[in-house]
N, C-alpha and C positions, 0 to 999 in steps of 0.2 A: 504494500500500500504506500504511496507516495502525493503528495498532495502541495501545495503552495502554501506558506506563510500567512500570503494574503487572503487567503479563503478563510482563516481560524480567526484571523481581525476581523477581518469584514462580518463574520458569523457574531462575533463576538461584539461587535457595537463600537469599535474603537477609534478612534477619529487621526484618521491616518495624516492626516494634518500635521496635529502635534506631533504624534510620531517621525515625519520625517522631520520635524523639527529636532528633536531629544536624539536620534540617531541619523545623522546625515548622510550614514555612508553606503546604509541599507536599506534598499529597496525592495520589498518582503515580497513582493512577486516574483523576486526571484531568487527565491532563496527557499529550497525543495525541504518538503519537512518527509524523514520515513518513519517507519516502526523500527525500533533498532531490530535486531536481529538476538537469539535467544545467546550465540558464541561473543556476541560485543557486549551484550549485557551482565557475561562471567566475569568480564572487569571492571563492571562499576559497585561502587560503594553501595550498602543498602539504603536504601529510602531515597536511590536518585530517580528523578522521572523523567529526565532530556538528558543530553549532553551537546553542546553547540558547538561545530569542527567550522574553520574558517567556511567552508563549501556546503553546510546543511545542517539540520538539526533532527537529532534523531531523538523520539521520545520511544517511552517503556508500552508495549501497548494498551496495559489496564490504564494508561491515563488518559486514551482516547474515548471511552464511555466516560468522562465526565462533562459536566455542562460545559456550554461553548465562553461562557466570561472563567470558567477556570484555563481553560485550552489556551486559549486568548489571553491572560494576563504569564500564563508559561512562555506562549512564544515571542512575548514584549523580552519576560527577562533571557529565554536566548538570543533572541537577536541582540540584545545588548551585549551580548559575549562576544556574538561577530562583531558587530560595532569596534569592542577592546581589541581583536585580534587587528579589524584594518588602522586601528592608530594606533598600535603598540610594536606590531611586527609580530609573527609569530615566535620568535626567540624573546622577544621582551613579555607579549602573555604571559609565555610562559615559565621565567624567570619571575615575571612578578604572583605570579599563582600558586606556586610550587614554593619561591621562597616564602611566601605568607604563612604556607600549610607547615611547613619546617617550621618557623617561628614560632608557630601557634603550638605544634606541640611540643617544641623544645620549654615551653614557658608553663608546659603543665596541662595543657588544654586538650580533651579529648575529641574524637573524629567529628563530632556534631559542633562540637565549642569552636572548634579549627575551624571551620569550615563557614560557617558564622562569619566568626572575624576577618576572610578573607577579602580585602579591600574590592577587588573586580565584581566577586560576588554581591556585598552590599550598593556597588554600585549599581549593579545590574537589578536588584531587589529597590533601589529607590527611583528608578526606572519606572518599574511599574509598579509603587506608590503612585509618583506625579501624571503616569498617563491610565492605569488601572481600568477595571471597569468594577 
C-alpha cells in the first residue's frame, strides 16, 4: 500500500497553507507514504508508529485504522523530519539525533526519556502543536 502525504492532510483538514509555510522545503505531494514492511519494523524501537527517511515515510500498519486528524497530525511531525534532513544534510541529522540519544542516556535517561528530549524530535512534535488538527 502506498499513498501520498497529501491525501492524509487533505483527509485530515489541514490547511496546507501554513504548512508550506512551517516547512518550506516539503511539498507533501510528493513525498510517498508506505506500510513499513514487517523485516524494517524488527529495527524499530517499541511504541514507534513512522519513521521519516529523506525519500518517504513509512508508518507501522495498525496506525492506519486510526482516525484521519490522528494520521494527519503523524505525517505533519514526519515531514518535519524530512524538512530537518533537507536543512541539516543527512550527516548533520544524523549527528544531531544520534548525539542527542547518546547524551540522553549517558545522563541517566531511559529509551522513552531519550527520546523525549531529543531536540529534532521536539521540534518536529511542536510542529504539529502550531499546525495540528
Amino acid at each position: 500500500m502506498r499513498f501520498w502525504a497529501l491525501e492524509a492532510l487533505t483527509k485530515a483538514g489541514f490547511d496546507l497553507e501554513r504548512l508550506a509555510v512551517a516547512l518550506p522545503t516539503v511539498d507533501p505531494s510528493t513525498v510517498p507514504v508506505r506500510v513499513a514492511s514487517r523485516s524494517f519494523r524488527l529495527f524499530w524501537a517499541k511504541g514507534i508508529s513512522a519513521v521519516a527517511m529523506p525519500w518517504g515515510i513509512y508508518v507501522h500498519p495498525a496506525r492506519l485504522g486510526r482516525p484521519a486528524a490522528d494520521i494527519g497530525n503523524l505525517m505533519v511531525h514526519e515531514l518535519a523530519h524530512i524538512e530537518q534532513w533537507r536543512r541539516l544534510g543527512t550527516f548533520g541529522w544524523v549527528r544531531s539525533y544520534i548525539g542527542d540519544y547518546l547524551r540522553g542516556r549517558r545522563k541517566g535517561l531511559g529509551h522513552h526519556g531519550t527520546y523525549r528530549a531529543i531536540r529534532l524530535e521536539k521540534e518536529a512534535r511542536d510542529v504539529v502543536a502550531r499546525l495540528g488538527t
